[in-house]
N, C-alpha and C positions, 0 to 999 in steps of 0.2 A: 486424552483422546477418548473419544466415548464407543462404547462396542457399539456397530449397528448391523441387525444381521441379515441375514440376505432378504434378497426381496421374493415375495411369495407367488407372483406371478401376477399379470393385468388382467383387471377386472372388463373394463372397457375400452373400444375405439373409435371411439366418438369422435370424428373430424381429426380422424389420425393421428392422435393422442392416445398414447397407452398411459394406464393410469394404473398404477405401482397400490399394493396393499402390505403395509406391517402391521402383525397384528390388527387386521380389520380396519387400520386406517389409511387412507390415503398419503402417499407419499410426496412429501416436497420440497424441493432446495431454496435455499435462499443462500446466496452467495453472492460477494463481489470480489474479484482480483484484479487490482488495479499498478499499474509501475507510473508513477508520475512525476512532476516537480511541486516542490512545498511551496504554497503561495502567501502562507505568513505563519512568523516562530509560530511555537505550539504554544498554549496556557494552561496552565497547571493548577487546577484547581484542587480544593476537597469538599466532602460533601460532610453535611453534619456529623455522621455518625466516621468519619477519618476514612473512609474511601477516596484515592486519587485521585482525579477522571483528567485525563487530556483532550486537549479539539487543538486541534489546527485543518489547515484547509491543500486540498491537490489538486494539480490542475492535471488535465490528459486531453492530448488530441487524437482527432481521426482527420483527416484528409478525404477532402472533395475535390471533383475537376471544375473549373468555371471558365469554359472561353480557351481551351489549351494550357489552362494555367491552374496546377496544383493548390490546392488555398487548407492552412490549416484549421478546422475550428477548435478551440476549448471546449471543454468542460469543465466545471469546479463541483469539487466535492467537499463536502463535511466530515472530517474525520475527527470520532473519538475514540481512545483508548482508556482504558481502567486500569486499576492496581500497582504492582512496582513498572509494568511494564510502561505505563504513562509517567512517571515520575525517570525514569532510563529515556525514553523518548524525549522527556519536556528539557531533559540535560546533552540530549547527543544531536535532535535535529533544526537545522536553523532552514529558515527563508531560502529558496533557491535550491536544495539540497531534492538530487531524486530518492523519492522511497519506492519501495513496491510492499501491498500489502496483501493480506487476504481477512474476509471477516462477512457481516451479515449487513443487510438495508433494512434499518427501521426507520420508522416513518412517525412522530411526535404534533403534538398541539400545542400552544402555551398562547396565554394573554398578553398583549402588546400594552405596555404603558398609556397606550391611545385608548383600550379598550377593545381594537379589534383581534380576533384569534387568527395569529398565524403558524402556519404548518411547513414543517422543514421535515428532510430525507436526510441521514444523515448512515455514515460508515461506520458501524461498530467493530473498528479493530479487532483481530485475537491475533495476527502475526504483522508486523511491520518492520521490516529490514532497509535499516539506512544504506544509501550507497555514498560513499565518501571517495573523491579525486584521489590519482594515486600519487597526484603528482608533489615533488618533493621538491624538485627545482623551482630556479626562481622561473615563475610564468614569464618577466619580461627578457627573456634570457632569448640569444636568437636557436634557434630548432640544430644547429650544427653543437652550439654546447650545451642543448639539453642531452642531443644522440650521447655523447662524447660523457655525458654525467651516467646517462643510464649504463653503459657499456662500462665505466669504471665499477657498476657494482655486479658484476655479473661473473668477474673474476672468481669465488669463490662455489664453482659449479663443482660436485662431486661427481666421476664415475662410475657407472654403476660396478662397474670391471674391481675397479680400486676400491668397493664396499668391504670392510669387516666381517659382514654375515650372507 
C-alpha cells in the first residue's frame, strides 16, 4: 500500500468540480471495481524478461426498462493481471466462474497483422477474488436431499456457553 497524504485543499470550481492539489499537483483517480462472470479461461503468458502476465475477459451487466420489460445489457472487459498473482489466477479461475476485482484502466495501441493500429481498454488487476460455489452435493440431487445433506453437517455447532475460555 502506498502512503498518500491528505489532500491540501481545492484549488478551483470550475463547473462544480473541485480540484484536489498534492504537492502542487493535481489530484486524480483511476480506478475500476468490477464483480462479474469470466467469459473465457484465463492465458498465462511470460514476457521476455520472466514476468507472468494474465488476460482473460468479464462480463457485467446493468439493467434497462424497454416497453415494461426489464432487459439486461453486458459489458466485456479486458482483464490483465501480473506476477504470482496471474500464474495463482491462471490456475484457480475457469470460464463461467464469478470474480470481483479492483485495479486501474489503461488504455494501449498496437499494430494489427493487417497494418491497421488498434486500440484496446483494458483492466489492470492488482486484487481479483475468485468466487467459487459452495455447493458440495450433487446438483442433480432433488432440493429435499440437498436440505437433508446440509443439515447433516451442521451437527457439529459448538456453544458458546460450553467454550473452554
Amino acid at each position: 500500500m502506498k502512503f498518500v497524504p491528505p489532500l491540501s485543499g481545492y484549488v478551483t470550481k470550475s463547473l462544480g468540480l473541485k480540484v484536489y492539489l498534492i504537492n502542487n499537483m493535481a489530484f486524480s483517480i483511476n480506478m475500476a471495481v468490477i464483480t462479474g462472470n469470466v467469459t473465457r479461461d484465463p492465458e498465462l503468458r511470460y514476457t521476455p524478461s520472466g514476468s507472468a502476465v494474465c488476460s482473460f475477459g468479464v462480463a457485467t451487466n446493468h439493467s434497462i426498462k424497454r416497453d415494461d420489460q426489464w432487459t439486461d445489457i453486458p459489458t466485456f472487459h479486458n482483464i490483465v493481471v501480473w506476477g504470482k498473482q496471474a500464474e495463482y489466477i491462471s490456475n484457480t479461475v475457469k470460464k463461467g466462474m464469478k470474480v470481483s476485482l479492483t485495479g486501474r484502466i489503461d488504455n494501449r495501441q498496437y499494430d494489427a497483422k493487417d497494418g491497421t493500429k488498434k486500440y484496446i481498454s483494458e483492466i489492470v488487476a492488482e486484487t481479483v477474488i475468485p468466487f467459487t460455489e459452495r455447493r458440495s452435493v450433487d446438483e442433480n440431487s432433488s432440493p429435499e436431499a440437498q436440505e437433508t445433506q446440509v443439515e447433516d453437517k451442521v451437527e457439529d455447532i459448538v456453544i458458546p456457553d460450553e467454550m473452554p475460555f
